[in-house]
PDB file of N, CA, C and O in Angstrom:
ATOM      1  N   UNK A   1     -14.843   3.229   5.252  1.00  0.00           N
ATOM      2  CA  UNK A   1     -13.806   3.106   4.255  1.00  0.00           C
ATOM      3  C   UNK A   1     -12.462   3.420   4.903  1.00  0.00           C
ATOM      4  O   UNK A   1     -12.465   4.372   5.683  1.00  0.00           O
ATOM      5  N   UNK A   2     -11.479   2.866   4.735  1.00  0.00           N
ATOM      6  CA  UNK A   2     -10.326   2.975   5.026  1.00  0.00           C
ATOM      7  C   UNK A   2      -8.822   2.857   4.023  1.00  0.00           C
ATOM      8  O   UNK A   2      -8.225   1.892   3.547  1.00  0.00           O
ATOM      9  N   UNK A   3      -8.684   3.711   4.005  1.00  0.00           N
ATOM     10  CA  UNK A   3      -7.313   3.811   2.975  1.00  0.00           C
ATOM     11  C   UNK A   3      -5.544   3.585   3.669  1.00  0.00           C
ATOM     12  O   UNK A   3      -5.257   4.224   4.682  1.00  0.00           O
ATOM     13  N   UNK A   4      -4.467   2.639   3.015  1.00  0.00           N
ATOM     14  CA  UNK A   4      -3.485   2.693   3.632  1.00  0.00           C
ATOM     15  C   UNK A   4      -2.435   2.133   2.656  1.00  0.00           C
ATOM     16  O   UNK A   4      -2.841   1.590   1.629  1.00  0.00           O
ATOM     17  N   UNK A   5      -1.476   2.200   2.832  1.00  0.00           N
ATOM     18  CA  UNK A   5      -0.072   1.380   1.973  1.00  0.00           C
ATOM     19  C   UNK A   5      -0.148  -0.023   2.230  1.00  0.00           C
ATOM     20  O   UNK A   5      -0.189  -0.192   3.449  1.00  0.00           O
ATOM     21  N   UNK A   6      -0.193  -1.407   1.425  1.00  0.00           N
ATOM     22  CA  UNK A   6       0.330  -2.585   2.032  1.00  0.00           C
ATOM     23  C   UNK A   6       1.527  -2.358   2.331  1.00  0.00           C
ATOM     24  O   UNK A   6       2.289  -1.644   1.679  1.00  0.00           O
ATOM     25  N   UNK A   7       1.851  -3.096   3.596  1.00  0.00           N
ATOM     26  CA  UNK A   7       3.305  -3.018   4.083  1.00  0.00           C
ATOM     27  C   UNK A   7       4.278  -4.322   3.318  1.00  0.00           C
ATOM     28  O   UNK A   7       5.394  -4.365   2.802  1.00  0.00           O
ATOM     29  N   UNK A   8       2.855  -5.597   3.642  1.00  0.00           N
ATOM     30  CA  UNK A   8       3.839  -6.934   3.508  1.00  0.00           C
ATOM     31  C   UNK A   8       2.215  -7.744   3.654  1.00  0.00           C
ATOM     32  O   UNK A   8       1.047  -7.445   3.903  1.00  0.00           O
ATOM     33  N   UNK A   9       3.155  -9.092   3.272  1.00  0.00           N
ATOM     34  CA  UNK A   9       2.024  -9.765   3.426  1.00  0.00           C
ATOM     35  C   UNK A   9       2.673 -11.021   4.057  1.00  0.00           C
ATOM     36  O   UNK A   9       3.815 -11.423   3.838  1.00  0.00           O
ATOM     37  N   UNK A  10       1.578 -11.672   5.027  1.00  0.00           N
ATOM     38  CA  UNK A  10       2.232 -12.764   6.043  1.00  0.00           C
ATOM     39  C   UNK A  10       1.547 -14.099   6.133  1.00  0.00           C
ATOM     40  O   UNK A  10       0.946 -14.018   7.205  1.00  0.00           O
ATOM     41  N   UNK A  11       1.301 -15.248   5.632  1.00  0.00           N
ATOM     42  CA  UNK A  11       0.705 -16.411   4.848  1.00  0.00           C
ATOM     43  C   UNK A  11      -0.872 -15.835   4.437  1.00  0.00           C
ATOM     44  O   UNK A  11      -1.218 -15.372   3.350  1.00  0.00           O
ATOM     45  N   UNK A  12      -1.763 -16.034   5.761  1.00  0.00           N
ATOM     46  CA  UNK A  12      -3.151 -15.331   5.249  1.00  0.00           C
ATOM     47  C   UNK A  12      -3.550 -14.032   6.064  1.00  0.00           C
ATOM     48  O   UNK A  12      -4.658 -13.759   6.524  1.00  0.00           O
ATOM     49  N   UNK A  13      -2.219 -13.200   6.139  1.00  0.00           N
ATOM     50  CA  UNK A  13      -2.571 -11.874   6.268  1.00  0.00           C
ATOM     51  C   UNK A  13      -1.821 -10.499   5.639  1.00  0.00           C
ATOM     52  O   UNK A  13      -0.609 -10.343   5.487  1.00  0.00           O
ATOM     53  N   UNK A  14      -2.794  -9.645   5.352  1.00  0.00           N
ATOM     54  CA  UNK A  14      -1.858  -8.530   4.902  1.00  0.00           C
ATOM     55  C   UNK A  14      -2.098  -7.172   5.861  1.00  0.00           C
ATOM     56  O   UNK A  14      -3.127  -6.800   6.426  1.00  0.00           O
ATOM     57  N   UNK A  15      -0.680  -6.539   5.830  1.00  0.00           N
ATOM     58  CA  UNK A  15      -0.287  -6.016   6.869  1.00  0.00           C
ATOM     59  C   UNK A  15      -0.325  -4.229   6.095  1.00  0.00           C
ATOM     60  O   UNK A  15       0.558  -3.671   5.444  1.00  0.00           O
ATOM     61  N   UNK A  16      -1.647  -3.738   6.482  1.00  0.00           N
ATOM     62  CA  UNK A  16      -1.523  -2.243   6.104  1.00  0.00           C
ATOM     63  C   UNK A  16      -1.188  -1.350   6.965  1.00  0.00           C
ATOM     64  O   UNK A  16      -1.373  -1.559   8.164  1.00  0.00           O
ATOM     65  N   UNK A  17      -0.528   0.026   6.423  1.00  0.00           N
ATOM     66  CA  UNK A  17      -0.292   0.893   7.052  1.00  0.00           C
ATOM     67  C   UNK A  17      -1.261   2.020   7.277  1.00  0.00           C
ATOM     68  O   UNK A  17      -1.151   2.868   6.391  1.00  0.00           O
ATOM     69  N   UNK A  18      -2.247   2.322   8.251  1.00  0.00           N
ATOM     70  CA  UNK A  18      -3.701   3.471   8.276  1.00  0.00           C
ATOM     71  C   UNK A  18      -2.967   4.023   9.038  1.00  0.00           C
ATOM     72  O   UNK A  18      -2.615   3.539  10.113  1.00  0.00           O
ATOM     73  N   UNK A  19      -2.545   5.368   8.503  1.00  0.00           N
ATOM     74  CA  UNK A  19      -2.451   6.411   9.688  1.00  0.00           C
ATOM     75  C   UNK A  19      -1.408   6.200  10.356  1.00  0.00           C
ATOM     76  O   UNK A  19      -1.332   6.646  11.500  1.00  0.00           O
ATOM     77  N   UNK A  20       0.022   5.198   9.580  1.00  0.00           N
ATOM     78  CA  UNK A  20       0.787   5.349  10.827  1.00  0.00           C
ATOM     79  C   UNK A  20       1.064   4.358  11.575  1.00  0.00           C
ATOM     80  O   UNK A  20       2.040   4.461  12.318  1.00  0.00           O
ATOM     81  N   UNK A  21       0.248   3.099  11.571  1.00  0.00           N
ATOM     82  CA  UNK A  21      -0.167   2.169  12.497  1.00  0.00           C
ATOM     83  C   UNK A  21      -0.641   1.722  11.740  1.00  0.00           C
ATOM     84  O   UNK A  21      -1.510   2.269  11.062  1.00  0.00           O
ATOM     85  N   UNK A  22       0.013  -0.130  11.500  1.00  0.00           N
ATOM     86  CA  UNK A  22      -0.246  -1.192  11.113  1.00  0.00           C
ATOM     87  C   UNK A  22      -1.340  -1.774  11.198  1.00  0.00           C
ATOM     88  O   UNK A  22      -1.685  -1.485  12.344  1.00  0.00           O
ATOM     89  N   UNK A  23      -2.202  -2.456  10.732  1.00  0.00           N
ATOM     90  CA  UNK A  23      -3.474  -3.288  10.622  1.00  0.00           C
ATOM     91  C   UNK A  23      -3.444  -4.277  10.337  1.00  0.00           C
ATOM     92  O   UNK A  23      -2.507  -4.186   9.544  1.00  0.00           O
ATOM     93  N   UNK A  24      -3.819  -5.653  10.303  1.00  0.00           N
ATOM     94  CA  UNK A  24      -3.750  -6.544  10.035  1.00  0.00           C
ATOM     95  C   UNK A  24      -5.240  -6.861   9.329  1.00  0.00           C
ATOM     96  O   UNK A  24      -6.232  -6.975  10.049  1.00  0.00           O
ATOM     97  N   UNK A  25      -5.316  -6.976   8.090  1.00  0.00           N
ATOM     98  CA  UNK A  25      -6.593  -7.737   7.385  1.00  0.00           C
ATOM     99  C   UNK A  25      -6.405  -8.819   6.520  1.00  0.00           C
ATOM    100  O   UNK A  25      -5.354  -8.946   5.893  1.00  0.00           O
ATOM    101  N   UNK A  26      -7.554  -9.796   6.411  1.00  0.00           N
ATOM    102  CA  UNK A  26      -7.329 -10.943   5.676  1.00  0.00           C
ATOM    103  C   UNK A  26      -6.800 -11.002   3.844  1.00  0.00           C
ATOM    104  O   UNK A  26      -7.453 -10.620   2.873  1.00  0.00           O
ATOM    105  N   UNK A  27      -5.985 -11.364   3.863  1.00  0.00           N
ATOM    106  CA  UNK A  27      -5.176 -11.090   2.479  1.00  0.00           C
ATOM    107  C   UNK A  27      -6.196 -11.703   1.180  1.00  0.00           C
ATOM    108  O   UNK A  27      -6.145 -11.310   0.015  1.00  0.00           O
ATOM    109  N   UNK A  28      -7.054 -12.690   1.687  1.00  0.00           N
ATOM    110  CA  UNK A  28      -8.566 -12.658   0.337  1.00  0.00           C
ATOM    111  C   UNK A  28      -9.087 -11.414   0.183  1.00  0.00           C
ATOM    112  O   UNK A  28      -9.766 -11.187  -0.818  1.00  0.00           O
ATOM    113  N   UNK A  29      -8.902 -10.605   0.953  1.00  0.00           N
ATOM    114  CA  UNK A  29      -9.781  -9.436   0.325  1.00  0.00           C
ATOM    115  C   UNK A  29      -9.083  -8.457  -1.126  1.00  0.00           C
ATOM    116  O   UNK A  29      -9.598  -7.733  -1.978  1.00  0.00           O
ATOM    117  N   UNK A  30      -7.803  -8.864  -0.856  1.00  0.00           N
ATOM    118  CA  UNK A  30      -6.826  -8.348  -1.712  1.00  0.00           C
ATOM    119  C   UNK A  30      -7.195  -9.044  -2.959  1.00  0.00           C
ATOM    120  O   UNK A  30      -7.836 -10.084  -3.106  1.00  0.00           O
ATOM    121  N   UNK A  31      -6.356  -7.816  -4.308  1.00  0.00           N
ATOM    122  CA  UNK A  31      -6.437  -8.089  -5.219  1.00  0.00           C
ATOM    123  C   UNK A  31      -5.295  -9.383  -5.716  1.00  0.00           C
ATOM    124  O   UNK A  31      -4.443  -9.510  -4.836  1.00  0.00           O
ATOM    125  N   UNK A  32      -5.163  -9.962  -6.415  1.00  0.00           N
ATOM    126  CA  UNK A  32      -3.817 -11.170  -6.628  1.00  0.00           C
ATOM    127  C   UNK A  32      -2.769 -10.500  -7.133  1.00  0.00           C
ATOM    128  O   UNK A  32      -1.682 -11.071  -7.054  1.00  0.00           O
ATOM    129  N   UNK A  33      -2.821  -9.152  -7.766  1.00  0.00           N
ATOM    130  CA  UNK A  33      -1.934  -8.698  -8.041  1.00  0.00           C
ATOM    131  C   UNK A  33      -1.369  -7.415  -6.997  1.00  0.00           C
ATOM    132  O   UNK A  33      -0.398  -6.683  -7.192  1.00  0.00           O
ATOM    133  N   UNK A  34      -2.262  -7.414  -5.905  1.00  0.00           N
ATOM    134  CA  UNK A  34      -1.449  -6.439  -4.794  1.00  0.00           C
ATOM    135  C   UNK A  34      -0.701  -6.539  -4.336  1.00  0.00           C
ATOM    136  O   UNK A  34      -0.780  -7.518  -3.594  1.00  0.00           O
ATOM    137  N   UNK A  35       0.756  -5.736  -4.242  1.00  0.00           N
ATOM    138  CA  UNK A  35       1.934  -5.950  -3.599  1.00  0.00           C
ATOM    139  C   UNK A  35       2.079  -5.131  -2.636  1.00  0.00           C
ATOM    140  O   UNK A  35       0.924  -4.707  -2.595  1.00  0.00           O
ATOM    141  N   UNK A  36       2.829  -4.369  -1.512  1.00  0.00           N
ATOM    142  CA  UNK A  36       3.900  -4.052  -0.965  1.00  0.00           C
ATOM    143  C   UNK A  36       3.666  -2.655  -1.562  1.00  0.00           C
ATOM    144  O   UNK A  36       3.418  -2.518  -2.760  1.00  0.00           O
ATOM    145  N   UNK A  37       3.737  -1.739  -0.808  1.00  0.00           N
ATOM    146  CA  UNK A  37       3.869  -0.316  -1.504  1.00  0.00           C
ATOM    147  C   UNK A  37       2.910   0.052  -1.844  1.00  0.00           C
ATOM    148  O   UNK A  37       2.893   1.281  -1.778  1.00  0.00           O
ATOM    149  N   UNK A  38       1.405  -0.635  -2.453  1.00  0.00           N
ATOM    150  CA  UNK A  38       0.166  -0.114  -3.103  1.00  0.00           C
ATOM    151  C   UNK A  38      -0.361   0.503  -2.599  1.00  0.00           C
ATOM    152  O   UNK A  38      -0.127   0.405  -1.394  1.00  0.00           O
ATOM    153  N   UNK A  39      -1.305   1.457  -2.924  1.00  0.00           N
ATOM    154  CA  UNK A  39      -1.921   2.102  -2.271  1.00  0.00           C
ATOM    155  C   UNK A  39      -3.262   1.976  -2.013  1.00  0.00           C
ATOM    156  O   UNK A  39      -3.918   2.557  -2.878  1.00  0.00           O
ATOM    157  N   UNK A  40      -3.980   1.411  -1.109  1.00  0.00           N
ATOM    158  CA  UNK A  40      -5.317   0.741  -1.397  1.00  0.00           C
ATOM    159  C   UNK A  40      -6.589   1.364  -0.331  1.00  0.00           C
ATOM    160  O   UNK A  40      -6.482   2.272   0.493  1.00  0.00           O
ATOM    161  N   UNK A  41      -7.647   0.640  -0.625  1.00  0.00           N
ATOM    162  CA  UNK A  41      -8.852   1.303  -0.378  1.00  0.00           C
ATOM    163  C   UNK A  41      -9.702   0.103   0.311  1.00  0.00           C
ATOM    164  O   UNK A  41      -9.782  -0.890  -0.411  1.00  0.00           O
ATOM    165  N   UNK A  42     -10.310   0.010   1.488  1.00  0.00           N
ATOM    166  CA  UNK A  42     -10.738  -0.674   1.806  1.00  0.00           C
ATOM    167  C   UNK A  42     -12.452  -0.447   2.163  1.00  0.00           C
ATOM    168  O   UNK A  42     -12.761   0.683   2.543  1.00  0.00           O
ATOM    169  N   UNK A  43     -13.163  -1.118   2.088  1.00  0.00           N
ATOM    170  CA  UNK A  43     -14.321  -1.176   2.234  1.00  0.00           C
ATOM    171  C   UNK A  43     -15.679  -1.914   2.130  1.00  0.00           C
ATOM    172  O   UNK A  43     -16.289  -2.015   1.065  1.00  0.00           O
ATOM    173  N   UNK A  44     -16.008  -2.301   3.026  1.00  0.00           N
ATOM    174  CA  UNK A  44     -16.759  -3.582   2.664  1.00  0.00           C
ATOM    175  C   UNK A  44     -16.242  -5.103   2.558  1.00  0.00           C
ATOM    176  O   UNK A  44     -16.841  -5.946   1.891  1.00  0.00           O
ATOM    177  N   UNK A  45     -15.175  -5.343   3.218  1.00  0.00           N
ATOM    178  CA  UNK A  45     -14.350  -6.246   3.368  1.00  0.00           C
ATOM    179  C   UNK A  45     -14.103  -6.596   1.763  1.00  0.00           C
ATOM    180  O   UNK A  45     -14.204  -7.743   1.327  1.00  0.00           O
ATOM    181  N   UNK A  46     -13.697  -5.212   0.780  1.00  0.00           N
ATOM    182  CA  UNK A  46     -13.325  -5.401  -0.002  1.00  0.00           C
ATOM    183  C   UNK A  46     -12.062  -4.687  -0.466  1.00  0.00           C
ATOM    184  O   UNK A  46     -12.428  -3.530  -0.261  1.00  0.00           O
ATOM    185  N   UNK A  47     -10.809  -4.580  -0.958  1.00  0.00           N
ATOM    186  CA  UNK A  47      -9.945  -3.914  -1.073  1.00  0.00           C
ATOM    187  C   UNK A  47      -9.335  -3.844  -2.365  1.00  0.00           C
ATOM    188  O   UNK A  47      -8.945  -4.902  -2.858  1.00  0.00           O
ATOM    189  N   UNK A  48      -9.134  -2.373  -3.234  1.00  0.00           N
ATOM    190  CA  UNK A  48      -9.526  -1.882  -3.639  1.00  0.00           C
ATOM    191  C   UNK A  48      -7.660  -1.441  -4.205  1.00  0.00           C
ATOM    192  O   UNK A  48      -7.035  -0.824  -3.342  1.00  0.00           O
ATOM    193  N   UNK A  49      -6.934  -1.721  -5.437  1.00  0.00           N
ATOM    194  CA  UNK A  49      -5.548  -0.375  -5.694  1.00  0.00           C
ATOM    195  C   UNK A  49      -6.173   0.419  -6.529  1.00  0.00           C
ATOM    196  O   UNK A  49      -6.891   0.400  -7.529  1.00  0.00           O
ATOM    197  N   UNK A  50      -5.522   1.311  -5.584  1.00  0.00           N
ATOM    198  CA  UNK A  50      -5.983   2.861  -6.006  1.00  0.00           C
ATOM    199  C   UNK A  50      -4.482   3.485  -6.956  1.00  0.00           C
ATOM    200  O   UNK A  50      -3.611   4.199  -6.458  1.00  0.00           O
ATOM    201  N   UNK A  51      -4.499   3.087  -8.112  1.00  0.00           N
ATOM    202  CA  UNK A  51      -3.133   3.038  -9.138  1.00  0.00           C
ATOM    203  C   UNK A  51      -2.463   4.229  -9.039  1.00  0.00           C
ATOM    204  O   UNK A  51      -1.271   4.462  -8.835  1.00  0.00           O
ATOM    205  N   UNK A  52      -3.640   5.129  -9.255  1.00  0.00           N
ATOM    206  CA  UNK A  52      -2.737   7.039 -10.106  1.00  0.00           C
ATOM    207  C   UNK A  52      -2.408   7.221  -8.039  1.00  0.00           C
ATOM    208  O   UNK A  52      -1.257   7.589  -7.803  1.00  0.00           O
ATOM    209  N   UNK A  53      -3.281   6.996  -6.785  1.00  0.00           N
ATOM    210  CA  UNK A  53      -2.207   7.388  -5.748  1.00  0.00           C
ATOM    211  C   UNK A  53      -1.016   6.708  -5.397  1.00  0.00           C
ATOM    212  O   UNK A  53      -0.110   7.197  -4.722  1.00  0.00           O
ATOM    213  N   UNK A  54      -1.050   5.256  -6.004  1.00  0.00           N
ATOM    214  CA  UNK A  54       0.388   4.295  -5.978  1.00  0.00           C
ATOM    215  C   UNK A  54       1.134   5.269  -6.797  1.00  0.00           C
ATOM    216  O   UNK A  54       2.196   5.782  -6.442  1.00  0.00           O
ATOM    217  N   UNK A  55       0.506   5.507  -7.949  1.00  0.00           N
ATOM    218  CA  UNK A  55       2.194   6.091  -9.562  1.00  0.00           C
ATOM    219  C   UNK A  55       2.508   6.810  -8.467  1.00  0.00           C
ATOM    220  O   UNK A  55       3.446   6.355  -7.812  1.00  0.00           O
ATOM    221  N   UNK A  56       1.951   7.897  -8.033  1.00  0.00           N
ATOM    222  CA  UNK A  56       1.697   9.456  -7.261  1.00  0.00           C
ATOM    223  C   UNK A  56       3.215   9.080  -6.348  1.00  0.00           C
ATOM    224  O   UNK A  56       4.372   9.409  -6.612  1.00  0.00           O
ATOM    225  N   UNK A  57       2.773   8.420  -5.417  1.00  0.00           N
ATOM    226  CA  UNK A  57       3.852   7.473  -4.423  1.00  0.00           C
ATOM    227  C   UNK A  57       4.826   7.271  -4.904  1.00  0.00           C
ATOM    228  O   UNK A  57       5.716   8.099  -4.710  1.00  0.00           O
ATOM    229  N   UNK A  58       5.053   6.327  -5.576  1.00  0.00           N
ATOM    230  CA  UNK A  58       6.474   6.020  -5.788  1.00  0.00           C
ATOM    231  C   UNK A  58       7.090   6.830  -6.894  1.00  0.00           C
ATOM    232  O   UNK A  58       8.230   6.571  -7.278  1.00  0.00           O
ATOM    233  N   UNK A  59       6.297   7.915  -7.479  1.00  0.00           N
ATOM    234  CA  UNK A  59       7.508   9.227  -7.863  1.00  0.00           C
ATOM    235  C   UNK A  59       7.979   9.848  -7.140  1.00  0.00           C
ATOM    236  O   UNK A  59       9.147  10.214  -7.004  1.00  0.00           O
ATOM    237  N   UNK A  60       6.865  10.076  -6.459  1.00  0.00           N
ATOM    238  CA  UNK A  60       7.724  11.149  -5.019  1.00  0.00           C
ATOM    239  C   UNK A  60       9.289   9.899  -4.293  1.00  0.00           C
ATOM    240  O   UNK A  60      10.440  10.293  -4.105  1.00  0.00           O
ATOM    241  N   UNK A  61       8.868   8.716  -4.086  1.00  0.00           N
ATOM    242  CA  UNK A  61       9.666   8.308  -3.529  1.00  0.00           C
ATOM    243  C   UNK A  61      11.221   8.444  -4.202  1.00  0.00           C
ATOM    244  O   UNK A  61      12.262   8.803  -3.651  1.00  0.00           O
ATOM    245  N   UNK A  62      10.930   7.932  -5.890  1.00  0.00           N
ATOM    246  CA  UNK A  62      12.159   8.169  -6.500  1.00  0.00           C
ATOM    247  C   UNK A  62      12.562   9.621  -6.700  1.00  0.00           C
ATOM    248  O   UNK A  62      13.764   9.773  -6.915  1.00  0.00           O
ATOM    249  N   UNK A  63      12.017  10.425  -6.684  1.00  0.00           N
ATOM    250  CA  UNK A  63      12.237  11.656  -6.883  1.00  0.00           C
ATOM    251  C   UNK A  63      13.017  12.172  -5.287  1.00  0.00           C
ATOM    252  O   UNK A  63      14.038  12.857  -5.343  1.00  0.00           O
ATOM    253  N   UNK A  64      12.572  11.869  -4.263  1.00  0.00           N
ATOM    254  CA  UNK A  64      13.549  11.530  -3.509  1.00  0.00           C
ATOM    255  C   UNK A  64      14.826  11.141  -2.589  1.00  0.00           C
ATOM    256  O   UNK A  64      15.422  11.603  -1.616  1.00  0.00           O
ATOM    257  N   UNK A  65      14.932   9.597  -3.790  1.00  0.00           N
ATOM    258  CA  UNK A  65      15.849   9.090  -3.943  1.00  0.00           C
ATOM    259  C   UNK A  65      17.173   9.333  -4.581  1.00  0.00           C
ATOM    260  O   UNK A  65      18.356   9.061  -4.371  1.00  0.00           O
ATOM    261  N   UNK A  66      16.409   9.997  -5.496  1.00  0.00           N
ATOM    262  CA  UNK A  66      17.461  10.763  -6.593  1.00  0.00           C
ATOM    263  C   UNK A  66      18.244  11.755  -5.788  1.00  0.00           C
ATOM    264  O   UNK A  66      19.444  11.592  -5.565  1.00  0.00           O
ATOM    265  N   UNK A  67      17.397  13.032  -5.247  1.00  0.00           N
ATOM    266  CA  UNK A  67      17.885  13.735  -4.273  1.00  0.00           C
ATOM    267  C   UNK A  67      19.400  13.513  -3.063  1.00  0.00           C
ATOM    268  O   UNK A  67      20.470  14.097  -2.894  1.00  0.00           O
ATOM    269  N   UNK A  68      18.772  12.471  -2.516  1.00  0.00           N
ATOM    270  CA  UNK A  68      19.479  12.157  -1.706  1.00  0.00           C
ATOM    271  C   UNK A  68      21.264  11.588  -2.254  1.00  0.00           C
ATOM    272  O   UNK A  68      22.356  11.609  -1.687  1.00  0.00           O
ATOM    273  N   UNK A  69      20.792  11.120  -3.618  1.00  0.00           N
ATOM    274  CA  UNK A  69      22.221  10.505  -4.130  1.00  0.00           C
ATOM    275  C   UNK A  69      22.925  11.721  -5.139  1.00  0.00           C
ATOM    276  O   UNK A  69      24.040  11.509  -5.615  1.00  0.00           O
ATOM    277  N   UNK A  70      22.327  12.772  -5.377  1.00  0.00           N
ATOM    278  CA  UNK A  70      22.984  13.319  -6.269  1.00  0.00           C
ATOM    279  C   UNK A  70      23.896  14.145  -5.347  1.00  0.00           C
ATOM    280  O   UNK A  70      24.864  14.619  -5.942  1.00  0.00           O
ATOM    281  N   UNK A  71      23.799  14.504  -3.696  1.00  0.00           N
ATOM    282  CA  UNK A  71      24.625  15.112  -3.329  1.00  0.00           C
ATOM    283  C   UNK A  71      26.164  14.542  -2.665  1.00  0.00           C
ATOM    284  O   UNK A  71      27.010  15.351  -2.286  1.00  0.00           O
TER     285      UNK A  71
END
């Protein structure tokens, strides 16, 4: 099993982030609604958004964001 962020996706590949370091896996395994930012689960040449660690993610990110602009 392998867990990572999609980075992007590139005609028939999508480009995850494991650990830091990019991967390249076939973008059928993906869901049709996976974007960019998700947080996903791989296994079994099947892949998997993992939602409540995506929300998780991009609060921290805006929470963040906010930070950085309020000063």
């Amino acid at each position: 099993m392998i867990k990572g962020i999609i980075d992007r996706f590139e005609e028939d590949i999508a480009v995850v982030e494991v650990n830091g370091e990019p991967q390249d896996f076939k973008k059928s395994i993906f869901p049709e609604n996976a974007k960019p930012g998700d947080f996903v689960e791989i296994k079994d040449e099947q892949a998997t958004i993992l939602k409540d660690e995506t929300e998780k993610r991009r609060k921290e990110i805006e929470k963040l964001m906010e930070e950085l602009w309020e000063d």
